[in-house]
Structure formats: C-alpha cells, structure tokens
ZALO-667784 format. One record per residue (C-alpha): residue number from 1; residue in one letter; x, y, z. Coordinates in Angstrom, 3 decimals. Each point is the difference from the previous one (the first is absolute). Layout:
// residues N
<rec><n>NUM</n><res>A</res><u>X</u><v>Y</v><w>Z</w></rec>
...
***
This chain:
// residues 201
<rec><n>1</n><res>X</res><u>43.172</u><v>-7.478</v><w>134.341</w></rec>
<rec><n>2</n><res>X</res><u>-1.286</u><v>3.257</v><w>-0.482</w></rec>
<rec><n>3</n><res>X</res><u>-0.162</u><v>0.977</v><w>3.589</w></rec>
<rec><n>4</n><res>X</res><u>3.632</u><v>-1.190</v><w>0.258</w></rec>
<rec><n>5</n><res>X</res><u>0.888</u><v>2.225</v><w>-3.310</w></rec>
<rec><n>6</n><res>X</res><u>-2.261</u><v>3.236</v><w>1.702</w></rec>
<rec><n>7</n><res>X</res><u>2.260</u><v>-0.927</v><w>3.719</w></rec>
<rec><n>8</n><res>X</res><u>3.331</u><v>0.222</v><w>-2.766</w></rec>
<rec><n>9</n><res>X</res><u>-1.449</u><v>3.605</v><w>-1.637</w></rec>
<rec><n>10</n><res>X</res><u>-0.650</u><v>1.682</v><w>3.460</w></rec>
<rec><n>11</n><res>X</res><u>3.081</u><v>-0.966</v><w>1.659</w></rec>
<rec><n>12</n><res>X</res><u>2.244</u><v>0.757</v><w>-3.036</w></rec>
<rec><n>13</n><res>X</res><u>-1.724</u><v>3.131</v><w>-0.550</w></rec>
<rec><n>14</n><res>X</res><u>-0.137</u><v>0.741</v><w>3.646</w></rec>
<rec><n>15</n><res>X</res><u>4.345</u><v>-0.361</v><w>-0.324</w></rec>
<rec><n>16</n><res>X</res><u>0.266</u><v>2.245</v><w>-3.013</w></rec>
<rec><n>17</n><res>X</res><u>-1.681</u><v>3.188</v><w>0.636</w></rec>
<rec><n>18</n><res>X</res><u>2.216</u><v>1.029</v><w>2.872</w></rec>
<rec><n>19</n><res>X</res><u>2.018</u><v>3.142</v><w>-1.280</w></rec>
<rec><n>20</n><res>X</res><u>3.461</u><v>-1.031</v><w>-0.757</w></rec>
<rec><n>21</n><res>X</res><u>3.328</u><v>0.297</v><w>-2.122</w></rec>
<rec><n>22</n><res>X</res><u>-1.783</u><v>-1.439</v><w>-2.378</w></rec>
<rec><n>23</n><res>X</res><u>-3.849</u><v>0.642</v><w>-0.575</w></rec>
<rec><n>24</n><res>X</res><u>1.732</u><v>4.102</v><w>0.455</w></rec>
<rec><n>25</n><res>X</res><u>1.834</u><v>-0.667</v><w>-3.383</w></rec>
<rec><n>26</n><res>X</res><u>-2.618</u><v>-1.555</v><w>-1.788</w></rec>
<rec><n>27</n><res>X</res><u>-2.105</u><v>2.800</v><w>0.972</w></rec>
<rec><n>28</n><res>X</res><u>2.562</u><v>2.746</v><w>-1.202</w></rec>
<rec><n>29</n><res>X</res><u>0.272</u><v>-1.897</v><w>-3.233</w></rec>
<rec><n>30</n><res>X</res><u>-3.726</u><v>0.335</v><w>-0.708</w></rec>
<rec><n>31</n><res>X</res><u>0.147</u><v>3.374</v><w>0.855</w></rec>
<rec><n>32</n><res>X</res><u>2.746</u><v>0.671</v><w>-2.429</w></rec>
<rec><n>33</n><res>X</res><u>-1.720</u><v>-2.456</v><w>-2.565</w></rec>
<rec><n>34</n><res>X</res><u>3.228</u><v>-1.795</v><w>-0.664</w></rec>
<rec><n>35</n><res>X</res><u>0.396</u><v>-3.420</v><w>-0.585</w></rec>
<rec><n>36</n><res>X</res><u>-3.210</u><v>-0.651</v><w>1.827</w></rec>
<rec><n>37</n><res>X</res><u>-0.692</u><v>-3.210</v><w>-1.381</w></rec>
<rec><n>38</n><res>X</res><u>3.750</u><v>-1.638</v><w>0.423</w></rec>
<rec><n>39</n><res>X</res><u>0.399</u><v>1.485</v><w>3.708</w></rec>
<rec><n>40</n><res>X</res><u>-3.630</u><v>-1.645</v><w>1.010</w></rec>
<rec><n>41</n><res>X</res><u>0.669</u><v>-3.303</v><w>-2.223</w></rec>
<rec><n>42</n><res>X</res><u>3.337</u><v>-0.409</v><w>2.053</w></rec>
<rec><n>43</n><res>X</res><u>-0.939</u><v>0.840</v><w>3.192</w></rec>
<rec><n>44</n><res>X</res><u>-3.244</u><v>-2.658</v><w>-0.301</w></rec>
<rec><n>45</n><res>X</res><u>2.209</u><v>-2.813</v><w>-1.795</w></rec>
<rec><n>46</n><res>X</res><u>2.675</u><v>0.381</v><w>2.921</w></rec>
<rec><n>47</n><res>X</res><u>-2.608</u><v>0.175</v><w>2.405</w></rec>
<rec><n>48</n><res>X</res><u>-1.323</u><v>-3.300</v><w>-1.406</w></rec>
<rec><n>49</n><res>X</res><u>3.324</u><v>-1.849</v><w>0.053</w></rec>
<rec><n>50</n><res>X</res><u>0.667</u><v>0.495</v><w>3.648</w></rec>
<rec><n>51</n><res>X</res><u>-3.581</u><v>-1.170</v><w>0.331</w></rec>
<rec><n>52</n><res>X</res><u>1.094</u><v>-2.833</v><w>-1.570</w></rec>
<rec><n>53</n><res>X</res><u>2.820</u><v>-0.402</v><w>1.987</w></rec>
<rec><n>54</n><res>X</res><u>-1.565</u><v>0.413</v><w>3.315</w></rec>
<rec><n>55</n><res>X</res><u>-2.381</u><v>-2.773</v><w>-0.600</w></rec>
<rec><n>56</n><res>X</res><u>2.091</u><v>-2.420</v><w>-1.462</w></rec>
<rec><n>57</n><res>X</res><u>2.330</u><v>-0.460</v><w>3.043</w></rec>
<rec><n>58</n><res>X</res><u>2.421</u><v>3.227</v><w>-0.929</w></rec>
<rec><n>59</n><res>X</res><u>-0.415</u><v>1.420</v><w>3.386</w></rec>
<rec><n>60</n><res>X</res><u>1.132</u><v>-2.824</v><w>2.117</w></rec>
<rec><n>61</n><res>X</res><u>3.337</u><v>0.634</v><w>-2.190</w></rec>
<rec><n>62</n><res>X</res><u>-0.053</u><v>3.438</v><w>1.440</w></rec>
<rec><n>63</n><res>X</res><u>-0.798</u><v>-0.781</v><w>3.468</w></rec>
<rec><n>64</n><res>X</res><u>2.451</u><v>-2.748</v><w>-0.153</w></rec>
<rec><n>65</n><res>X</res><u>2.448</u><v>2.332</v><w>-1.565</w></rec>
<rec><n>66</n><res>X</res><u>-0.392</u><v>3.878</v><w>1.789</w></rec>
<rec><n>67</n><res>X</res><u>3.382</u><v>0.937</v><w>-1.679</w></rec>
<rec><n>68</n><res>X</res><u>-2.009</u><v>0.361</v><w>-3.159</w></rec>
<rec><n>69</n><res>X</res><u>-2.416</u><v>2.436</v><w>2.209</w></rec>
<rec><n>70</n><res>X</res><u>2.654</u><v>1.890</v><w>1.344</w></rec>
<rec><n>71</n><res>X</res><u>1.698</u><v>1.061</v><w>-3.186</w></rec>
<rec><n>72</n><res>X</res><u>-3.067</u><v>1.218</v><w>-1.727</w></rec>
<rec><n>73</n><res>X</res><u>-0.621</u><v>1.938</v><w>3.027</w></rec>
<rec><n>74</n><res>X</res><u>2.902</u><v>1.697</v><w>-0.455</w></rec>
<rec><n>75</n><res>X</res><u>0.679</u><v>0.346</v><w>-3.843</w></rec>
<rec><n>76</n><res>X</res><u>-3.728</u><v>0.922</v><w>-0.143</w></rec>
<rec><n>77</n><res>X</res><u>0.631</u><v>2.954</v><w>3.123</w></rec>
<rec><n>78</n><res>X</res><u>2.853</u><v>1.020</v><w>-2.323</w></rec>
<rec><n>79</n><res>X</res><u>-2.095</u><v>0.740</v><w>-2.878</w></rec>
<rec><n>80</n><res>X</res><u>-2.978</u><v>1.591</v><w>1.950</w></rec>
<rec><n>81</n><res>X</res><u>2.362</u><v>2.515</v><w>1.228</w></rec>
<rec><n>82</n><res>X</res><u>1.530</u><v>0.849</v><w>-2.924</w></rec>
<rec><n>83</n><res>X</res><u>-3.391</u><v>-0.196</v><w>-2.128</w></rec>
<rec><n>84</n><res>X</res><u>-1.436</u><v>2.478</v><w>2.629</w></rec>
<rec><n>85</n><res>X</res><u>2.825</u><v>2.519</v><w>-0.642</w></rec>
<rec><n>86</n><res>X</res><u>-0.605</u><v>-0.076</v><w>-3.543</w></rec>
<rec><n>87</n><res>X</res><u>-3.531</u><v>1.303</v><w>1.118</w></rec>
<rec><n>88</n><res>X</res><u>0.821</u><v>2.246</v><w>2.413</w></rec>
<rec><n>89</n><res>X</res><u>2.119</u><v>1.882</v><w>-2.684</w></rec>
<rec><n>90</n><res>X</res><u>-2.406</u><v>0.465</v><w>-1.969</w></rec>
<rec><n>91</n><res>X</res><u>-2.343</u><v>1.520</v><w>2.380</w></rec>
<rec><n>92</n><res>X</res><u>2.488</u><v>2.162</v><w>0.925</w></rec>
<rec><n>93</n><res>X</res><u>2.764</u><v>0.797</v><w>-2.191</w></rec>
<rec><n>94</n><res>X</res><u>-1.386</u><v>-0.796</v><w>-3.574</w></rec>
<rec><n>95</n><res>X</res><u>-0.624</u><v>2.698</v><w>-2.071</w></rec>
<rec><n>96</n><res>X</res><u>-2.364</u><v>-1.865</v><w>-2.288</w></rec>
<rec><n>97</n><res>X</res><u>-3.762</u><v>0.278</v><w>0.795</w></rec>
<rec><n>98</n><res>X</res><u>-1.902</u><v>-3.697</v><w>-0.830</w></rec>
<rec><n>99</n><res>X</res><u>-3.286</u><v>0.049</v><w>-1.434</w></rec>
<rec><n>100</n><res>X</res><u>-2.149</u><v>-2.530</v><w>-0.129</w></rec>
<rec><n>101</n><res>X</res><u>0.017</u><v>-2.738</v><w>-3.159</w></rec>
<rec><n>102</n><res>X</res><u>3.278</u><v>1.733</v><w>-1.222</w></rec>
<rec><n>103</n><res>X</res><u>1.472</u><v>-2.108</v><w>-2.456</w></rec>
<rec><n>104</n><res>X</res><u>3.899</u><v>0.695</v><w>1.463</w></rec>
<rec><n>105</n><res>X</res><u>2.214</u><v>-3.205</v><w>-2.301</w></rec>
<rec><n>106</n><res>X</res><u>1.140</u><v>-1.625</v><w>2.991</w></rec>
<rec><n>107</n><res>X</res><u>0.825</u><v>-3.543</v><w>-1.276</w></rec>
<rec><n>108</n><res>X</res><u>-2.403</u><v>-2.985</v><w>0.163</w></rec>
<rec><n>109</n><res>X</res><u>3.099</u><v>-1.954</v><w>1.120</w></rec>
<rec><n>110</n><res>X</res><u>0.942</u><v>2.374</v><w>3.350</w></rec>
<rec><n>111</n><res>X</res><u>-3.586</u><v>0.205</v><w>1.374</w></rec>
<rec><n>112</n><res>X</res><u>-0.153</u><v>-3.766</v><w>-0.715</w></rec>
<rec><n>113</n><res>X</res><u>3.018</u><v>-0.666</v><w>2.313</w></rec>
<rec><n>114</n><res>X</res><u>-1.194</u><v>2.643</v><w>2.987</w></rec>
<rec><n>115</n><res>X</res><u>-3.326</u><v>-1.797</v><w>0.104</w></rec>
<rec><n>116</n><res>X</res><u>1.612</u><v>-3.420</v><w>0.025</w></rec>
<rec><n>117</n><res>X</res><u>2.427</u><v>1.293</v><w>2.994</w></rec>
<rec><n>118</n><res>X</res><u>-2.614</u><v>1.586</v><w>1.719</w></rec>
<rec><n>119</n><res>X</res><u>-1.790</u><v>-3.917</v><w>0.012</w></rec>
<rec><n>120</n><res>X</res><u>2.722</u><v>-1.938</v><w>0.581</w></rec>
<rec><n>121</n><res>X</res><u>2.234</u><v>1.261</v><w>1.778</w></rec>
<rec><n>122</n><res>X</res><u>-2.652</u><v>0.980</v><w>2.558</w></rec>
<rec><n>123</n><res>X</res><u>-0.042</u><v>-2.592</v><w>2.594</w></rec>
<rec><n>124</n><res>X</res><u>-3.323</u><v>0.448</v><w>1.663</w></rec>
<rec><n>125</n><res>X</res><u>-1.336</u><v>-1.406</v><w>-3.697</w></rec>
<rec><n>126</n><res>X</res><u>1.854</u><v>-3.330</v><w>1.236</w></rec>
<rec><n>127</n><res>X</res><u>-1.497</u><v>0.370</v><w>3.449</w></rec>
<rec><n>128</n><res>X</res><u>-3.299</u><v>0.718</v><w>-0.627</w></rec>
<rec><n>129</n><res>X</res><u>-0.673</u><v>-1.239</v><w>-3.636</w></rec>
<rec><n>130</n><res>X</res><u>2.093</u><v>-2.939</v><w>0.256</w></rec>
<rec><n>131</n><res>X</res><u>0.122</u><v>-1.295</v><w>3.749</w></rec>
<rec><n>132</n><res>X</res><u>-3.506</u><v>1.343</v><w>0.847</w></rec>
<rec><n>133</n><res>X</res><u>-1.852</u><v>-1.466</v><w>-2.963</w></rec>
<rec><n>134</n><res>X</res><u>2.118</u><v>-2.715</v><w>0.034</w></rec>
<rec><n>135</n><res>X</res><u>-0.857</u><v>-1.237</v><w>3.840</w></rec>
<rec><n>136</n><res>X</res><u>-3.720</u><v>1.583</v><w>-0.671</w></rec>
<rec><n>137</n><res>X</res><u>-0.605</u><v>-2.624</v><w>-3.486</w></rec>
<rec><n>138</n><res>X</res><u>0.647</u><v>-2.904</v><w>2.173</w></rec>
<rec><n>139</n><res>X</res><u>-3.120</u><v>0.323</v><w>1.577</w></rec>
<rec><n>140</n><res>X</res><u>-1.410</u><v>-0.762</v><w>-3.810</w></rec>
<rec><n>141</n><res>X</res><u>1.346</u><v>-3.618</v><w>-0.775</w></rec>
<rec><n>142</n><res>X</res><u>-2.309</u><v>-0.788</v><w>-1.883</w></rec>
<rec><n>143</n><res>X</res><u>-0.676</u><v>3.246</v><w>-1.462</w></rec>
<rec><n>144</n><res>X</res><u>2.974</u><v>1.568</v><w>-0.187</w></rec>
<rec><n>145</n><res>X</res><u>0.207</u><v>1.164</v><w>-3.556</w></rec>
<rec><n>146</n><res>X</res><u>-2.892</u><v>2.048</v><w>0.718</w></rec>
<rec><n>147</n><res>X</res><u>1.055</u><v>1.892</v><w>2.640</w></rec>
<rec><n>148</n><res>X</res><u>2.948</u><v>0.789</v><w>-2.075</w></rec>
<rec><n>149</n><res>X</res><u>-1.920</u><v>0.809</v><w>-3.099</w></rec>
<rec><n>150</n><res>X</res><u>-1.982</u><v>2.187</v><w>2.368</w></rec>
<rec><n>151</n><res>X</res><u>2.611</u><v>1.564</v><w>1.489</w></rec>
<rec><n>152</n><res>X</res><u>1.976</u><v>0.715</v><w>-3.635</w></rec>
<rec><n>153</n><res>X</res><u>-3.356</u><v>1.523</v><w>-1.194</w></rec>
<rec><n>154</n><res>X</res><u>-0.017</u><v>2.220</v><w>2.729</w></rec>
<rec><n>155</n><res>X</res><u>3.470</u><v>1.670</v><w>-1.363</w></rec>
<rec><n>156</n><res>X</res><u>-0.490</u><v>-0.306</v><w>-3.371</w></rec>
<rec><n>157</n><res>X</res><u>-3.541</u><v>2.433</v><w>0.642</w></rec>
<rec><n>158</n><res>X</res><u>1.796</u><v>2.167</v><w>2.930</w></rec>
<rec><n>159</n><res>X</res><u>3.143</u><v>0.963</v><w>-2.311</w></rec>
<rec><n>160</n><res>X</res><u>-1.530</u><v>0.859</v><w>-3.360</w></rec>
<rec><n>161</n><res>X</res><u>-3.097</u><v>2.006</v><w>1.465</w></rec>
<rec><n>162</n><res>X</res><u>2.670</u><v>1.765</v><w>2.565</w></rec>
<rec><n>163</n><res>X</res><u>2.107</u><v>0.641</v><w>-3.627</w></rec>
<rec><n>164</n><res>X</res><u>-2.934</u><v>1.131</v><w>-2.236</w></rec>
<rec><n>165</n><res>X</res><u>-2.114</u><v>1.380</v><w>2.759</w></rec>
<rec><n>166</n><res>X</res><u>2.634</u><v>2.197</v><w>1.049</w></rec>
<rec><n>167</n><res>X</res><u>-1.377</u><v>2.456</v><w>-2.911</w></rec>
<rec><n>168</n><res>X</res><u>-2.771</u><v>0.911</v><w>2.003</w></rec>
<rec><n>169</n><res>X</res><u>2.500</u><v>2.343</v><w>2.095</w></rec>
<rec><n>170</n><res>X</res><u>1.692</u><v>1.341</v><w>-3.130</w></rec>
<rec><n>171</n><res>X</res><u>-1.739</u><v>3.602</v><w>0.623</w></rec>
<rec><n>172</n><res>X</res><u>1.005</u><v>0.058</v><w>3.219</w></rec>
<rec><n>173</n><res>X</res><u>3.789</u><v>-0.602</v><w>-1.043</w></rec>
<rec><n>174</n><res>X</res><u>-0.264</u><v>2.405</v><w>-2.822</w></rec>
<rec><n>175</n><res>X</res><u>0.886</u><v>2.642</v><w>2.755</w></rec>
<rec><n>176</n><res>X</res><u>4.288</u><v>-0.405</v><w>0.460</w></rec>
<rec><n>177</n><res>X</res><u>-0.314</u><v>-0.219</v><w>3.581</w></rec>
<rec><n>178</n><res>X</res><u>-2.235</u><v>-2.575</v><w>0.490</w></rec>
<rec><n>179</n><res>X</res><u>3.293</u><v>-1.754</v><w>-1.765</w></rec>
<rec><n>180</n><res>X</res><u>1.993</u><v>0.848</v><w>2.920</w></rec>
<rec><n>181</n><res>X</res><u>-1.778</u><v>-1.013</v><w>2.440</w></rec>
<rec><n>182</n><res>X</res><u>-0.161</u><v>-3.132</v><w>-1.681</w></rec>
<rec><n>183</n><res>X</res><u>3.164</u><v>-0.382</v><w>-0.113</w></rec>
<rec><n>184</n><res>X</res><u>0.628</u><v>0.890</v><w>3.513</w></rec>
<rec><n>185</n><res>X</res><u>-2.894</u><v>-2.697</v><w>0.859</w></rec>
<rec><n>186</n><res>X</res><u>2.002</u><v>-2.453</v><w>-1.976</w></rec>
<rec><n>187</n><res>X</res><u>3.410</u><v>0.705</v><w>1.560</w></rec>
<rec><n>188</n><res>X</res><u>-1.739</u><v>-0.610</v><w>3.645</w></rec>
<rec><n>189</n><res>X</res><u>-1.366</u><v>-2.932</v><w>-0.734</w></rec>
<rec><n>190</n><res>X</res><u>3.075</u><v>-1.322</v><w>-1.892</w></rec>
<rec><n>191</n><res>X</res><u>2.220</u><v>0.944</v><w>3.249</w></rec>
<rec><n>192</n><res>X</res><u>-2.202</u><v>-1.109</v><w>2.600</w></rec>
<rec><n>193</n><res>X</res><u>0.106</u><v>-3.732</v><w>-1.917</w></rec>
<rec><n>194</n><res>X</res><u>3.649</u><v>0.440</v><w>-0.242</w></rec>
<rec><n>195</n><res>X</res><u>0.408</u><v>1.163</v><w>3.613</w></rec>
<rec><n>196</n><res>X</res><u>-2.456</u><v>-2.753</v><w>1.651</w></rec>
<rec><n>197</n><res>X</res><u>2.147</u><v>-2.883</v><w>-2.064</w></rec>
<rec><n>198</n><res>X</res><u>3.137</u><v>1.363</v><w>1.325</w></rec>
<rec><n>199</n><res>X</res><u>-1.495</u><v>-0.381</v><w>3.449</w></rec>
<rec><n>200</n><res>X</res><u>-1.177</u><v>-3.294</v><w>-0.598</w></rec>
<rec><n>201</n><res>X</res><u>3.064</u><v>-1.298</v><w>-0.933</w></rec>
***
C-alpha cells in the first residue's frame, strides 16, 4: 500500500511541476502575497476532483465523448490569449510599478474566478490529470485509493509550498523590472498553451 501511495506521489508530482498557465499564476500570487491561501486551496481541491474523476471511470466519458475535449480546447485557447494580453500590457504599457507583497484591493471574488478558469478551462488538466491518471490507477485494483491519495498529496504539497515559497524571491521582485519580465514570461507561456491547443484542434 505504501509503495502504491509513493508510485501515486511521484507520478502526480512528476505531472504538476511542469511550468504552465497555471502553476505561473499561483506563483505571481505568492509573489504579490494575495489571496495565497484561497488561490493554492483551489487549485489543490480542483486538482483533486479531476483526480477523482479520472479514476472513477470519468475519462472513458471523455474518450468516448472528444466533443467535450474539443471545446475546452478552444474556450480554454480563448482565454490564454486574452489572459496573456492582459500581461503583456502591463509589461509594457502600464504605468504602475508592482512591488512585491503589495496589498493592491483586488477582490477575493475576481482572483477566485481567474484561478478557477485557468484550471478548468485548461484542457491538458483533463488530458493529463484526468485520462492519464485515470488509465495509470487501473494498474492499482486493488489499491487504487492509494495511488489516488498519493497522487492528491502530491498537489496539495506542490501548490501551497509553490504559493508560500514564492516569498523567497520577494527581493528579487522588489526591483520593477523583474515585474516585467515576469509578466512577459507569463504572457509566453500563456500564448504558447493557447497557440499549441489551437493547433491541436
């Protein structure tokens, strides 16, 4: 059992750490010390649903259903690009300069709903979190809940230390520019997502 719940830990953990839409907001947020807590808690509990999902027969709905695939692929390209422009402008064009752990009111509500966009309307979450660990867990019959428990620790631990560790960088960020290119990092990374969907459509 516990070799099954380590094989769950590396493989989820070994899914999570790849830069993406995602793990790139979380990380801003715990730059910006805002909402730290909320943005990791939801990112882990929605990680752990479509966990759930995978392994309790959810993706043989998708594979028997693609439609579902193809219009999160799209909606989700959609908001990449336009999430990436909101970046962009304010590497470029924004007059403001961001400093690290500013407390800017930017309601709990609106970062709430970015972060939940930026999960679920993401389709490689389905494809790798759902169909992956789905078709990996049945290799664990009879241990199955362990490999899922593994794999749910595994983003409950990457989330909240990529959130509160994030801190550690806060004197590097305390210099404007280091914004900006964070931004412009962001903005890549949200296009190239958006731009590989599209293709994959």
């Amino acid at each position: 059992m516990l070799h099954t719940y380590l094989q769950g830990f590396a493989i989820g953990l070994s899914l999570i750490v790849a830069i993406g839409a995602q793990n790139a907001f979380v990380l801003k947020q715990g730059l910006k010390k805002q909402a730290v807590f909320w943005v990791c808690f939801v990112c882990a509990l929605s990680d752990s649903i479509l966990v759930v999902l995978g392994i309790t027969g959810f993706a043989t709905m998708i594979q028997v259903y693609p439609d579902v695939v193809g219009f999160a692929k799209w909606a989700g390209a959609v908001f990449l690009l336009w999430y990436g422009l909101q970046h962009a402008r304010q590497a470029f064009y924004s007059n403001q300069s961001l400093h690290a752990g500013s407390q800017n009111e930017i309601q709990l509500s609106k970062i709430i709903m970015v972060c939940l966009a930026l999960t679920w309307l993401n389709p490689h979450v389905y494809l790798d979190t759902v169909v992956l660990i789905g078709s990996i867990s049945t290799q664990f019959e009879q241990t199955k809940l362990y490999f899922a428990l593994g794999v749910i620790t595994a983003s409950w631990l990457f989330f909240f230390s990529l959130g509160y560790g994030a801190r550690v960088l806060i004197p590097v960020f305390a210099n404007p520019k280091a914004w900006n290119v964070l931004d412009v990092v962001i903005a890549l990374i949200m296009w190239s997502i958006a731009i590989s969907l599209m293709m994959s459509s």
